[in-house]
N, C-alpha and C positions, 0 to 999 in steps of 0.2 A: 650578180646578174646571171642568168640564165636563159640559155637559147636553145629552144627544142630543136629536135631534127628535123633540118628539110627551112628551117631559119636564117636570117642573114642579119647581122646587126652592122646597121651604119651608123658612125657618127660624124652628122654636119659641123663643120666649122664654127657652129654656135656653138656647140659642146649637146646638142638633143639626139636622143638615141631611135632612130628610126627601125623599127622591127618589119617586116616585109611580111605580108599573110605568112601564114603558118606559122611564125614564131611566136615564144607569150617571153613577157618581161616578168620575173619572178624578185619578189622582195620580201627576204627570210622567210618566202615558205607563204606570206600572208596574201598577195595581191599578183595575180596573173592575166594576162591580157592587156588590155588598152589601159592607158595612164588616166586616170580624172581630167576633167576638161575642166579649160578655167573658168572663173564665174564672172559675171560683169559686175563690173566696177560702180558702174553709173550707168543714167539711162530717166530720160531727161524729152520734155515736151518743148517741140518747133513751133506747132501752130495748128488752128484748126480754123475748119468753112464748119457749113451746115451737112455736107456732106464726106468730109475727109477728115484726118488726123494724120499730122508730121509729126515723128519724134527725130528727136536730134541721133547722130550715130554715135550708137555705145561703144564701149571701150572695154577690154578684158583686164582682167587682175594683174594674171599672169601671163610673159609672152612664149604661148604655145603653139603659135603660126595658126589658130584656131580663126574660120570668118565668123560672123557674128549672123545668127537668124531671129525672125523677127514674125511674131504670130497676134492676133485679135482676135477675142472674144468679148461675148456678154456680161460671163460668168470672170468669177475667179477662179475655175480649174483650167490648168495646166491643159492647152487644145493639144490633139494627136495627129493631126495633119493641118494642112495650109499654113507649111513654116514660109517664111521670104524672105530674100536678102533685102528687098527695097525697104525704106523708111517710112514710106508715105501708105497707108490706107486708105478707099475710096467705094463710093457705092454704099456711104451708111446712113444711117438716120440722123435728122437735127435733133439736136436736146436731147442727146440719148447718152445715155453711162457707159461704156467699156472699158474692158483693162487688154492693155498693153504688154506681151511677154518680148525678154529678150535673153539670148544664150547664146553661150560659143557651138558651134554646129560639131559633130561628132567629123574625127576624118582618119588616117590610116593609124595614127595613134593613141590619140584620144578620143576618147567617150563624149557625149554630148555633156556640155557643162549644166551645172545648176541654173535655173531661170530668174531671169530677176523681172516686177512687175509694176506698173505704175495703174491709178484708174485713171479716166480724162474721160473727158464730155466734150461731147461737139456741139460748133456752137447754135446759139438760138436764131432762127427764123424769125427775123422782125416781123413778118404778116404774116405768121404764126397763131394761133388761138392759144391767147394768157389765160382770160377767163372768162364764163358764162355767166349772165346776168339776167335778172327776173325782178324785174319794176312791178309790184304789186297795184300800183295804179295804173297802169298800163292792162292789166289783164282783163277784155271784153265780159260780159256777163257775171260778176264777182263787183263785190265793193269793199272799200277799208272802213273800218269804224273809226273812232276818234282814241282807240287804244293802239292802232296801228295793224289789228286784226284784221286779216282777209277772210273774205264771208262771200257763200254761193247760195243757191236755190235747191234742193233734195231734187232731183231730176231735171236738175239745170245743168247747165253748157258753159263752161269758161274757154276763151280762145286767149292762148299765152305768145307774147309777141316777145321774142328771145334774141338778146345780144351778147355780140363776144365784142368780148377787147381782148387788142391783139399787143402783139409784144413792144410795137412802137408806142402803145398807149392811145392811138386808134380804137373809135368803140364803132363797130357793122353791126348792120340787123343779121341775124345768123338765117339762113337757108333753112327749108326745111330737112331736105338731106343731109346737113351737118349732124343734126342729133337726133337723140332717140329720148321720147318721155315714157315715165314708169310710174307709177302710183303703189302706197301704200297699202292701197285695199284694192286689193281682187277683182273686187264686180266692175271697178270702176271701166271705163270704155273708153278708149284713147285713140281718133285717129287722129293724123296729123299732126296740128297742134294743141286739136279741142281733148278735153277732158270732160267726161258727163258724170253723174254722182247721181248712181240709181239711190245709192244711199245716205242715212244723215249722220254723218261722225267726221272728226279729226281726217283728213287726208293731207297726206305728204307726197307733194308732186316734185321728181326728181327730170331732172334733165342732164344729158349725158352727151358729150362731145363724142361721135364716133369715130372718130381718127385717134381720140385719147380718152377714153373714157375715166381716168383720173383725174380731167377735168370736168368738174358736174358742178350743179346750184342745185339747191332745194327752196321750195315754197309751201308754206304751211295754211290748207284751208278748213274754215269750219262751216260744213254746209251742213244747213238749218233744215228742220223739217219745216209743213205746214204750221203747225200745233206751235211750235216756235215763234214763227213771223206773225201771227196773232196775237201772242203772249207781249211779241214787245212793242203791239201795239197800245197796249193797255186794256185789252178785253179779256177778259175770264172766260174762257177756253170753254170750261164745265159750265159755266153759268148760259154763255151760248147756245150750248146745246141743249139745254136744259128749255130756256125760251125758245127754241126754235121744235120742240119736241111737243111744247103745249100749244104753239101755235098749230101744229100740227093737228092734233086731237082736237081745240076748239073748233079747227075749220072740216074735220069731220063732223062735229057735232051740230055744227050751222046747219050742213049741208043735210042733214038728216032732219032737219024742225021746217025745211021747205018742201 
């Protein structure tokens, strides 16, 4: 043991060796200054709201007279400020992930100890938004076939009437300002809740909870052209025009022998 100049070495009745600023504790030459802090032992979940997280109070390894600090983050890196002695966190998100640090706090001896880290989730908002839903019979201007395909008009309008069920298992018609729709293709024109389709192909209408956007629903439409909704009527498209091209020229031809 070694005691610089200007050093005081005391030893408490515990047998622990208190060095006063200025002094370093030397061990064969390898480790000077402050002794290692001890690590926790344990470290253990109380309880949780929609807004809070309790952890139980940790315990050190080693008794180093060391208090115990207590930090939350998002992430799992080790945070650099807002350590606390209190247990409890407040002020956070429902349904959300965090990890938990806990360590013996740095003091005239010891070094802050190693961290130890648990993850917890707080808890769910029963009238919270579980998930989006899109009844494809329900969608105004659009119809279902009998394969269960949803089908529009080429510069037609669908108006999509949107539900959330919520965590109690409660289903609400959703608000317009709960979510945001999005489309497949580009051209397509979206306000509110309508959806127009300058054009005729496969579009994929997505819907998107704004408060969580990882909550969304899709619905798949195939808007027809003209040339299409003819076709299944059973009329020959070509052959249409074809007669409607001679009636044409005949009834110039009348119109000329008068």
């Amino acid at each position: 043991l070694y005691i610089a100049d200007g050093g005081t070495l005391h030893v408490d009745n515990t047998g622990r060796v208190i060095v006063e600023p200025g002094g370093e504790v030397e061990n064969d030459g390898t480790q000077k200054g402050k002794l290692d802090g001890s690590k926790v032992s344990d470290l253990s979940l109380s309880s949780t709201t929609t807004t809070s997280i309790t952890i139980n109070q940790a315990t050190l390894m080693s008794e180093t007279g060391q208090q115990i600090e207590y930090a939350i983050s998002t992430t799992p890196t080790l945070p650099t400020d807002n350590w606390q002695a209190e247990t409890t966190f407040s002020g956070l998100l429902a349904n959300t992930s965090y990890y938990i640090f806990a360590r013996s706090k740095e003091n005239e001896v010891y070094k802050t100890g190693i961290a130890k880290t648990i993850a917890v989730q707080t808890s769910v908002d029963p009238k919270s938004v579980a998930e989006l839903i899109i009844n494809p019979n329900q969608i105004q201007g659009a119809w279902v076939d009998a394969n269960g395909v949803l089908h529009a008009n080429q510069n037609g309008t669908i108006t999509i009437l949107l539900h959330e069920k919520l965590h109690d298992g409660e289903e609400v018609e959703a608000k317009l300002h709960d979510y945001d729709l999005s489309s497949s293709v580009d051209s397509d024109i979206i306000k509110d809740n309508t959806v127009t389709f300058p054009h005729a192909s496969p579009h994929i209408i997505t819907a998107s909870l704004l408060s969580n956007p990882s909550i969304k629903t899709q619905v798949l439409v195939e808007v027809e052209s003209d040339g299409a909704k003819l076709a299944k009527t059973g009329v020959d498209v070509k052959a249409l025009g074809f007669a409607v091209l001679m009636m044409l020229l005949l009834g110039v031809g009348a119109r000329k022998k008068v």
